[in-house]
N, C-alpha and C positions, 0 to 999 in steps of 0.2 A: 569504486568501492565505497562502501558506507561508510562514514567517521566515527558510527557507534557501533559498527561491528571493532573496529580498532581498539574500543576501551567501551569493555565489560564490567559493567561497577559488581552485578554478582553472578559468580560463575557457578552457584548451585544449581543441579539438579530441577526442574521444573516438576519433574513428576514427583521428589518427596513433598514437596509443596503442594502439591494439588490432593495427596494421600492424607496429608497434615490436615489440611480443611475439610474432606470428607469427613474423613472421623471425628474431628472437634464435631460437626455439624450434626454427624448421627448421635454422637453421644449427649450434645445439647436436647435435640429433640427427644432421645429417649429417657433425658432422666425424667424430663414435662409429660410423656408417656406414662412413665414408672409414677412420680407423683400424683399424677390424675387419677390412676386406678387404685393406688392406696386413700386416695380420699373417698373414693368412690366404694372401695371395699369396707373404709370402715365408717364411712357417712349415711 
């Protein structure tokens, strides 16, 4: 048996974690989206 299976430093969930990152990452890219095209609409 593994020794780090015996102690889990965190027992959260991997999948809210990887749901957390998607959406910071889409919503980063889209606000760079959303900025661009307001420069663009009004430049």
């Amino acid at each position: 048996m593994n020794e780090f299976e015996q102690d889990v430093q965190s027992k959260r969930n991997d999948f809210v974690d990887s749901v957390v990152g998607m959406v910071v990452s889409f919503g980063f890219f889209a606000t760079i989206f959303i900025i661009a095209t307001v420069v663009k609409f009004f430049g």
